[in-house]
PLY file of the C-alpha trace (Angstrom):
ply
format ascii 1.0
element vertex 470
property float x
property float y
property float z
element edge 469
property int vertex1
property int vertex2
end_header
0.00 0.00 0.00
1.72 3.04 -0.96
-1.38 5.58 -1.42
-0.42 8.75 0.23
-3.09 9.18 3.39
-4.22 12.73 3.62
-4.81 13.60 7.37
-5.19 16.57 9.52
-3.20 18.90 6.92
-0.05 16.78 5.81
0.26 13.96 3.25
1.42 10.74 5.23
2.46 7.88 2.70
2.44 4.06 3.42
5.74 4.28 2.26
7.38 7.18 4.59
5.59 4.97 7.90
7.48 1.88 6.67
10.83 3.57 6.21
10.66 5.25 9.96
9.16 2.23 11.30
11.80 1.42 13.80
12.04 0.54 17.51
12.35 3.44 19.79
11.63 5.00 23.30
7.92 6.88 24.10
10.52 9.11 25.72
7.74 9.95 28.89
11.34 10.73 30.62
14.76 11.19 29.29
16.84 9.71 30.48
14.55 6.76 29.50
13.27 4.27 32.17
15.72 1.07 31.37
18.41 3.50 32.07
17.75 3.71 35.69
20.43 1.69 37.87
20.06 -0.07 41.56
22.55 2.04 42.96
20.09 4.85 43.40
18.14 3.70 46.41
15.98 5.03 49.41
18.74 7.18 50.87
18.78 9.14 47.17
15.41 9.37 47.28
15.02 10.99 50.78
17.73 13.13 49.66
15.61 14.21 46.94
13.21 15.08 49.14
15.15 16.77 51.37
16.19 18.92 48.89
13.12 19.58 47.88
12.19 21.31 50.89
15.36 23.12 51.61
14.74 24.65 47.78
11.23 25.71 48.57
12.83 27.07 52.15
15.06 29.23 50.21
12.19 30.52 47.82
9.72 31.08 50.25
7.17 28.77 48.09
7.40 24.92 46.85
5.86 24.73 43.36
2.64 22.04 43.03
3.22 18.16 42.85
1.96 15.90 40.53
0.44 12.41 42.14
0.65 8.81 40.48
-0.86 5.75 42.38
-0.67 2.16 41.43
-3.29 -0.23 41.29
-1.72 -3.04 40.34
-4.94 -5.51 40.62
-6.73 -7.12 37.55
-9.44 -9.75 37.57
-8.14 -11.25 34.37
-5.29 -11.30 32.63
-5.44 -9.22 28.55
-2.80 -11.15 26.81
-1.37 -7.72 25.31
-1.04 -6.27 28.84
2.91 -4.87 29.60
1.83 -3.30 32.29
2.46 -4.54 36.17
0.10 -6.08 37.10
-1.60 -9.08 39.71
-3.88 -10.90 38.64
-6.31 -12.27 41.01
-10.18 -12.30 42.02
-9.78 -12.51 45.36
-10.38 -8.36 46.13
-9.72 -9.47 50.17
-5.76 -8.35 48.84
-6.87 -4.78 48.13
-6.52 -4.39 51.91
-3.44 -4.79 52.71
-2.16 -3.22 49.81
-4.16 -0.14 50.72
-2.45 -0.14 54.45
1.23 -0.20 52.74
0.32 2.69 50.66
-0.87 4.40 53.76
2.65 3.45 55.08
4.32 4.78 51.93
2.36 8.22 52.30
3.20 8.07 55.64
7.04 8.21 55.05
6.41 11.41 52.28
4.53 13.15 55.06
7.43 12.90 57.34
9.92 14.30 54.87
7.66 16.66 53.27
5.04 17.58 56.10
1.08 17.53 55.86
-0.51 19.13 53.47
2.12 19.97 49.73
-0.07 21.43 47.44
-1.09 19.24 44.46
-2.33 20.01 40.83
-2.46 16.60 39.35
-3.31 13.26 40.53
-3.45 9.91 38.68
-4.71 6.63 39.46
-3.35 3.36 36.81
-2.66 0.18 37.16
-3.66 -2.27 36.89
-7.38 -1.79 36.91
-8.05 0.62 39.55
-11.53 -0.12 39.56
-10.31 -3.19 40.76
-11.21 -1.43 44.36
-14.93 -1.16 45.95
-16.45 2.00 46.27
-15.67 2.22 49.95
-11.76 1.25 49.14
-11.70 4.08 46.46
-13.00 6.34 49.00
-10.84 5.75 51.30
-7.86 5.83 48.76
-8.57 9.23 48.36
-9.26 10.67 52.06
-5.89 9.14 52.95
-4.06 11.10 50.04
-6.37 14.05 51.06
-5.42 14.43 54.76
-1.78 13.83 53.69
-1.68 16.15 50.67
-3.27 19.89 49.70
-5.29 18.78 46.57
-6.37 21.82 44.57
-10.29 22.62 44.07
-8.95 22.89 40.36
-6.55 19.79 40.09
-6.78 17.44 37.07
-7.93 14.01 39.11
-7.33 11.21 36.78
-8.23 7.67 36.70
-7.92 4.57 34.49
-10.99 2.84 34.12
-11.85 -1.02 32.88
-15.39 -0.71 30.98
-16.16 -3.94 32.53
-15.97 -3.53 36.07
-17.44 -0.28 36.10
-20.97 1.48 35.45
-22.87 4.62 35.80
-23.52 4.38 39.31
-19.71 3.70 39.40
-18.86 6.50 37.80
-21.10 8.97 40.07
-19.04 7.49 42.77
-15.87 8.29 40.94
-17.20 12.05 40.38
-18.57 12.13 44.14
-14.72 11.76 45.13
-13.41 14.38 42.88
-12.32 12.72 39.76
-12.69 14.90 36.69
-10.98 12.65 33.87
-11.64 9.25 32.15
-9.44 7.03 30.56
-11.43 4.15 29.45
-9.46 0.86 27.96
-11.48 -0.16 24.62
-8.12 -1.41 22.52
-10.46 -2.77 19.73
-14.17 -2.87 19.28
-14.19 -6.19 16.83
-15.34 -9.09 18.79
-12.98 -12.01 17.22
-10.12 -9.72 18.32
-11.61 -9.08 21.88
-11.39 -13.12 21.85
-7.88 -13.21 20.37
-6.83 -10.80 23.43
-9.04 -12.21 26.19
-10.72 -8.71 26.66
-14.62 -8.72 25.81
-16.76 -5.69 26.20
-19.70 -4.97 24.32
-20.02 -1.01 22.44
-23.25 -0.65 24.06
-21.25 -0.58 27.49
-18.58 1.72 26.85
-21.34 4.17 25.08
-23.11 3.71 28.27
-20.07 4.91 30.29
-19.44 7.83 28.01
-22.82 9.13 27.90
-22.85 8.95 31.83
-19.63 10.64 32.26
-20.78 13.80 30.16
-24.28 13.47 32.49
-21.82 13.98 35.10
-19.69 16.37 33.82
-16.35 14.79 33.59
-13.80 17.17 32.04
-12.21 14.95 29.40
-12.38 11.33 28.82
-10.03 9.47 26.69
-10.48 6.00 24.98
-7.04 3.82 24.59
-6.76 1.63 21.39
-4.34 -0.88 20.02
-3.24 -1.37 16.49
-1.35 -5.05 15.34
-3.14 -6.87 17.58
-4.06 -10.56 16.77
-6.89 -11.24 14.11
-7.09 -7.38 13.25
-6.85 -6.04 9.66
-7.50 -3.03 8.18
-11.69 -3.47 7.48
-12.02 -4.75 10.85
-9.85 -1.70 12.64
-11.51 0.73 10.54
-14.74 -0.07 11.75
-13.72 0.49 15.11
-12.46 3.82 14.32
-15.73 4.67 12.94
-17.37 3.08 16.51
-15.00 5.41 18.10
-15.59 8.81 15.85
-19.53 7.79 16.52
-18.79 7.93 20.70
-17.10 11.21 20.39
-14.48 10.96 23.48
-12.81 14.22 23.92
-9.33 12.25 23.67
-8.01 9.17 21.78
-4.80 7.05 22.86
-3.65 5.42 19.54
-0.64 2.80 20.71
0.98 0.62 18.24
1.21 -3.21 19.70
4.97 -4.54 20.47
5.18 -8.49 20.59
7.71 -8.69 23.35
7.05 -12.40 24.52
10.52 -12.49 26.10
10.04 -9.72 28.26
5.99 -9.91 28.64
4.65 -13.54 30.27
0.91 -12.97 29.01
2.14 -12.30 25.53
3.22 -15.65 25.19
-0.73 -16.83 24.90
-0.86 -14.96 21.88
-1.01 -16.70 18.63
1.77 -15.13 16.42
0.32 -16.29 13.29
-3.29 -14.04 13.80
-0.89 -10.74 14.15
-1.76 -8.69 11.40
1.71 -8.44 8.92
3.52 -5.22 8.73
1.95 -3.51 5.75
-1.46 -4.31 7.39
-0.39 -2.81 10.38
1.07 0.49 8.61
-2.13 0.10 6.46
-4.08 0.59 9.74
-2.12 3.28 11.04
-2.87 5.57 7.83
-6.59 4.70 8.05
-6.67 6.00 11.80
-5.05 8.73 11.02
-7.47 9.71 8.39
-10.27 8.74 10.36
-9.52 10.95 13.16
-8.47 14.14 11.03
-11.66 14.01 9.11
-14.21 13.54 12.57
-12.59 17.06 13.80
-9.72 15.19 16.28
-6.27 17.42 16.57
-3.41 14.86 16.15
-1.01 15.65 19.83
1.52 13.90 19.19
3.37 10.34 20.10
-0.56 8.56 18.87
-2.44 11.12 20.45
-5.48 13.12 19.12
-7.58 15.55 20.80
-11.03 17.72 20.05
-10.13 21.22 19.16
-11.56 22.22 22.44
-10.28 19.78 24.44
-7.08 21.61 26.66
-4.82 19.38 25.25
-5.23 20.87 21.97
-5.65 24.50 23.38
-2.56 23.48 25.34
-0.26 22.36 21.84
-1.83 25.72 20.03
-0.62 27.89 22.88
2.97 26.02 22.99
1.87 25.28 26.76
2.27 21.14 25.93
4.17 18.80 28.25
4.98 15.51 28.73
5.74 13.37 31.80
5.45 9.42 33.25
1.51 9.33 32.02
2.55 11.12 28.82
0.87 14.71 27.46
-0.45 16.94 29.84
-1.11 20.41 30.16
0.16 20.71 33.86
3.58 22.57 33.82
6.54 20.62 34.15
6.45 19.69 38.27
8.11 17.50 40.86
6.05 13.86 40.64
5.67 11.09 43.36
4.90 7.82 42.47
3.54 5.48 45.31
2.95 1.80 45.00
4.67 -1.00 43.64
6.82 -0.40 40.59
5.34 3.43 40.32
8.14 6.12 39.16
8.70 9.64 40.84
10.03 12.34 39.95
11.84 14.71 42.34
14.02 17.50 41.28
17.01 15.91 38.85
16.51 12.84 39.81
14.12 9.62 38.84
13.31 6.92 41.04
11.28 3.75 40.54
9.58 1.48 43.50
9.71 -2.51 43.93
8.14 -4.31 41.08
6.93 -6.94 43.37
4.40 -6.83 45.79
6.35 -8.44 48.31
9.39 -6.40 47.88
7.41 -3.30 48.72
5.51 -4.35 51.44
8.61 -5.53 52.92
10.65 -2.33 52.13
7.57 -0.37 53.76
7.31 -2.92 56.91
10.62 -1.74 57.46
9.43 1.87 57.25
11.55 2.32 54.71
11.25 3.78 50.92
10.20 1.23 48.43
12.30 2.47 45.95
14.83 -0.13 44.09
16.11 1.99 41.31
16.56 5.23 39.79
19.12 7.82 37.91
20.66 11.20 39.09
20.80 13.41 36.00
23.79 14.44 35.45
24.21 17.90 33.18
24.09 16.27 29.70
21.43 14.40 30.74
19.54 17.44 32.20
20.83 19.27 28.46
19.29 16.70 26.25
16.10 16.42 27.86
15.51 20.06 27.91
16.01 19.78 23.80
14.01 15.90 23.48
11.22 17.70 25.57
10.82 20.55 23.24
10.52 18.79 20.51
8.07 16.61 21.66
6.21 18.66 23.79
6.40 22.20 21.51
7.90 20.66 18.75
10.28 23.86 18.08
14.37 24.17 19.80
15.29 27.92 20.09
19.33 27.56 20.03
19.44 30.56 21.85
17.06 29.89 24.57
18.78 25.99 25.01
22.46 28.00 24.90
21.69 30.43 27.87
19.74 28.23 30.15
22.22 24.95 30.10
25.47 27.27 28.85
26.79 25.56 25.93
26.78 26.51 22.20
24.27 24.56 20.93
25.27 24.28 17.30
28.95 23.40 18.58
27.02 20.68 20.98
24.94 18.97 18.56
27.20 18.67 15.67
26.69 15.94 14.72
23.02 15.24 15.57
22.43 18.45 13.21
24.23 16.18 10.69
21.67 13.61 11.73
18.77 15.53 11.17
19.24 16.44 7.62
18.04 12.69 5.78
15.25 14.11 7.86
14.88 17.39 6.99
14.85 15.85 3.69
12.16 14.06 4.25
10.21 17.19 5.12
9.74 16.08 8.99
11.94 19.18 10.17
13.17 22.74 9.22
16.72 23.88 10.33
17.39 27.33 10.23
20.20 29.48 12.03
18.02 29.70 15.29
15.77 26.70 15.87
14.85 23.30 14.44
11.13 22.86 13.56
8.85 19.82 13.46
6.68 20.11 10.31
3.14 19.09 10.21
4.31 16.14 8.81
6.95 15.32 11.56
4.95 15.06 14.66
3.40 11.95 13.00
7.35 10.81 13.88
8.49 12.78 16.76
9.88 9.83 18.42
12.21 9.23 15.33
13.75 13.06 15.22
14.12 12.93 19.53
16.04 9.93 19.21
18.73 11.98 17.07
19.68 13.43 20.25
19.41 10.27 22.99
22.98 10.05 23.68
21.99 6.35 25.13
19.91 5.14 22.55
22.80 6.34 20.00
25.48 4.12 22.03
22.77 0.44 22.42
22.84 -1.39 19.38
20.26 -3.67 20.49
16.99 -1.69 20.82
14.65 -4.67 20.39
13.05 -4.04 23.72
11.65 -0.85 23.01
7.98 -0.72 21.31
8.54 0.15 17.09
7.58 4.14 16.13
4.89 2.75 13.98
0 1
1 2
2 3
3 4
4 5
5 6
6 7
7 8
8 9
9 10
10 11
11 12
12 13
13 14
14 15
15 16
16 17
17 18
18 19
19 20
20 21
21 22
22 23
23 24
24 25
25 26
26 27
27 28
28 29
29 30
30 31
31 32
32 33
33 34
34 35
35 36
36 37
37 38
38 39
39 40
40 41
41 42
42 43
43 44
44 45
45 46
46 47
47 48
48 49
49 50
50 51
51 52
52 53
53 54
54 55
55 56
56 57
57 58
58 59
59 60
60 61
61 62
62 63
63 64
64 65
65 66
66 67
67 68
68 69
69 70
70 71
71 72
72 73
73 74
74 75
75 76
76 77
77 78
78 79
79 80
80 81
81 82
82 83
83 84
84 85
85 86
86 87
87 88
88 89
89 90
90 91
91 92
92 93
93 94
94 95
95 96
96 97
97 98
98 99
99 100
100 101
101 102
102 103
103 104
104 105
105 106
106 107
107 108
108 109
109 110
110 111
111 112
112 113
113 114
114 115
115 116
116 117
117 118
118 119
119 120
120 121
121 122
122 123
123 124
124 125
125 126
126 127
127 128
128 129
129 130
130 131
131 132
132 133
133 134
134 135
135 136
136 137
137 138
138 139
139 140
140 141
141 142
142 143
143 144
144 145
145 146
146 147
147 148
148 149
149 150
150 151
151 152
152 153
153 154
154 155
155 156
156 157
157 158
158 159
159 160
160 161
161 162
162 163
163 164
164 165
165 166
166 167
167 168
168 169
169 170
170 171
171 172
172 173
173 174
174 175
175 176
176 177
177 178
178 179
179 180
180 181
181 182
182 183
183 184
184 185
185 186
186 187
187 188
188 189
189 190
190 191
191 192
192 193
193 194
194 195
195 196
196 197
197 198
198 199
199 200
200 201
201 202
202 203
203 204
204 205
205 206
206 207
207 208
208 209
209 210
210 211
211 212
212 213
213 214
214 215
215 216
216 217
217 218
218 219
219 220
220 221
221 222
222 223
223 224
224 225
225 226
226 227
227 228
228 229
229 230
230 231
231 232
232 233
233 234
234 235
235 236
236 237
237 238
238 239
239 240
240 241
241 242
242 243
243 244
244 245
245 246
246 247
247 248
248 249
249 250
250 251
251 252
252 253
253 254
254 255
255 256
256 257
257 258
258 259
259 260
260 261
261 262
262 263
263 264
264 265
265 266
266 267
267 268
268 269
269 270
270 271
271 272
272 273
273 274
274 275
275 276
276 277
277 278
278 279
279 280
280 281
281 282
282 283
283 284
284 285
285 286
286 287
287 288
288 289
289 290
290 291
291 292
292 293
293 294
294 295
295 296
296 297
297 298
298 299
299 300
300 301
301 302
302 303
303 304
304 305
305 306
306 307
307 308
308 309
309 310
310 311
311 312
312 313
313 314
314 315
315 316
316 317
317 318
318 319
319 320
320 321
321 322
322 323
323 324
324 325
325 326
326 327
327 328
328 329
329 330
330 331
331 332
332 333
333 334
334 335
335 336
336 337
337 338
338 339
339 340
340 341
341 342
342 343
343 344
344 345
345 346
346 347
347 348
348 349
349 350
350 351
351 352
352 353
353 354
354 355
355 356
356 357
357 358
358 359
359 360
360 361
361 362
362 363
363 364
364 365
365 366
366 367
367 368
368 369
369 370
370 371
371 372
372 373
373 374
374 375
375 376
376 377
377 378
378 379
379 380
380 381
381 382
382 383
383 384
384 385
385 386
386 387
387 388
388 389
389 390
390 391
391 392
392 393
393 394
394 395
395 396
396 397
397 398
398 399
399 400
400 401
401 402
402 403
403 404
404 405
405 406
406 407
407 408
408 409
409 410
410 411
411 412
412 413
413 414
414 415
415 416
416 417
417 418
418 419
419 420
420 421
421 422
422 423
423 424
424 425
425 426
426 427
427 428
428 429
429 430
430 431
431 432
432 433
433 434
434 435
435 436
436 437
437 438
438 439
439 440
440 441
441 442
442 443
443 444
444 445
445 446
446 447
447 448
448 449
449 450
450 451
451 452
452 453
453 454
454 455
455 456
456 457
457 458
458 459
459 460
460 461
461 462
462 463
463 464
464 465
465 466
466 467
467 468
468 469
């Protein structure tokens, strides 16, 4: 298939996504997850903290944190799932879990004292509606008498259409929540099958009707391209079902077959994934389907109603990117709590136990769960200024990149400038003397032009365990 697709503005050929279809980072962080080592434990973290405080001492003020909690329950097991995750349908271990992330908000309170002001809060998993009602509600009054949630936070949560309904979600709304994130994947039922996932339309229409009833800000719908049985008439049907529901946000991710790495991806029948000119086929269609129902493509598979503040957000260059991907919150100090969550706390990252019995040790020991993480050093803290602005803004002011981290940019980047020019080629950037440019046609493959400049990625030959750009 090499018709060119036109979508949103730009011409996007078959034959362009096949040539830049190539494994790569999401880049939600640079430096990138993997990179994170075990010799960055508790005692860095509660530095981080520390430091934290003594900054906001200093400035008479401590800028707003962002919140991420992980569920990790699910009562069964989607074989595409990469997430971490327990499977289980015995809800009696949503207790204890609960108690060690009292323990673990416990442990921020005493470094940070009652009551940091908070702008964003996210709950994944997991299925987070893996909890009751009464467990969800008192989720939330623990983080609230710990931590100064704003009357205009964004309050986030992931949501399973089947273990959740409209007296559900006026629960959810009751306690504050103000965004949706519903997990559809695919609407075709021999693919639902294929995937062990199987939810009807009618109940995810159901859901979304509710949630505007209720007045949820946004609510997003996550789908999955190259998944087993799929091809292009049966995917383009569900982006028609999805274009009919109208969600004011659409997650578009591209499936990665990583049975080596993923347990649950070993029940999948390799022979029913969809070959790659399928898949690219697919791709083009949802592009084109989303462009012509009104939907602002983000970036990195994201699309957006015009209205909708992430597209206000990318219009007014106010975009940014962190752990749970776009957002419009500035760029802010993150704690993750729960097992395997990632924080975020001045220069450094930090990642918890990925099992649950690591962390409830780590915390019966009142100690930080944390296992991993990376101190930034000043390249690191140089590139992702520059990887950030491109994804996020999709524009790199030499100027602004030379004052801020001192160096002369075009000295710096060399040879990544070099790089950039099969690209520019391509029409997917403009280099001038001041500033490279994504084109309308590059954000389609903003994760190919950032990883010009990942000074890791550029040094690993073997990038088979990161997700393909297409």
């Amino acid at each position: 298939m090499n018709t060119a697709i036109l979508a949103d503005g730009p011409i996007v050929s078959a034959d362009l996504l096949r040539r830049l279809d190539q494994p790569g980072p999401r880049y939600t962080s640079y430096p990138t997850a993997d990179r994170f080592i075990e010799a960055f434990g508790p005692e860095d973290y509660e530095r981080a903290l520390r430091s934290r405080m003594q900054g906001a001492s200093r400035n008479a003020g401590v800028a707003p944190l962002s919140l991420y909690v992980h569920i990790p329950f699910c009562a069964s097991l989607c074989y595409y799932c990469a997430c971490n995750k327990i499977i289980t349908r015995h809800h009696e271990r949503a207790a204890p879990y609960l108690k060690a992330l009292e323990a673990e908000i416990g442990l921020h309170a005493v470094e940070l004292g009652l009551h940091q002001p908070v702008s964003q809060l996210h709950l994944g998993g997991g299925s987070p509606t893996f909890l009751s009602d009464e467990e969800l509600s008192g989720l939330m009054a623990m983080l609230r008498r710990t931590f100064a949630i704003s009357a205009s936070a964004e309050i986030s949560i992931e949501v399973d259409p089947r273990t959740a309904d409209p007296q559900r979600l006026r629960h959810l709304a009751a306690l504050g929540f103000n965004r949706l994130s519903l997990g559809v994947q695919d609407f075709d039922p021999a693919v639902q099958a294929a995937v062990h996932r199987v939810q009807s339309f009618d109940s995810v229409r159901q859901l979304l009707e509710s949630a505007r009833a209720l007045n949820f800000r946004s609510t997003n719908v996550d789908l999955i391209y190259g998944l087993p049985r799929q091809t292009p008439a049966s995917f383009a049907r569900t982006i028609d079902q999805v274009c009919a529901l109208r969600p004011d946000r659409i997650a578009l991710y591209a499936y990665a077959h990583l049975p080596q790495r993923f347990k649950a991806q070993r029940r999948i029948d390799i022979g029913a994934l969809p070959p790659a000119p399928d898949k690219i086929a697919m791709l083009a269609q949802a592009i084109e389907g989303f462009g012509a129902a009104g939907y602002v493509y983000i970036g990195m598979d994201h699309f957006a109603l015009p209205d909708d503040p992430l597209a206000v957000a990318k219009r007014q260059g106010r975009l940014h990117r962190n752990f749970q991907g776009y957002s419009t919150q500035p760029d802010c100090d993150l704690i993750g709590l729960g097992v395997s969550a990632i924080g975020k706390i001045g220069a450094t990252y930090s990642q918890n136990a990925k099992t649950l019995e690591e962390y409830q040790d780590a915390l019966a020991q009142h100690t930080f769960p944390v296992v991993r993480g990376l101190a930034l050093s000043r390249d690191d803290l140089l590139r992702r200024a520059v990887i950030m602005a491109l994804m996020c803004q999709g524009r790199v002011e030499f100027e602004s990149i030379s004052l801020s981290h001192l160096v002369d940019f075009r000295r710096t980047f060399a040879a990544e400038l070099a790089s950039l020019r099969p690209l520019q080629a391509e029409g997917l950037v403009t280099i001038d003397a001041d500033a490279i440019e994504v084109t309308p046609l590059g954000w389609y493959f903003v994760r190919s032009i950032a990883m010009v400049f990942d000074r890791h990625l550029q040094a690993d030959r073997a990038r088979d365990h990161y997700s393909r750009v297409i």
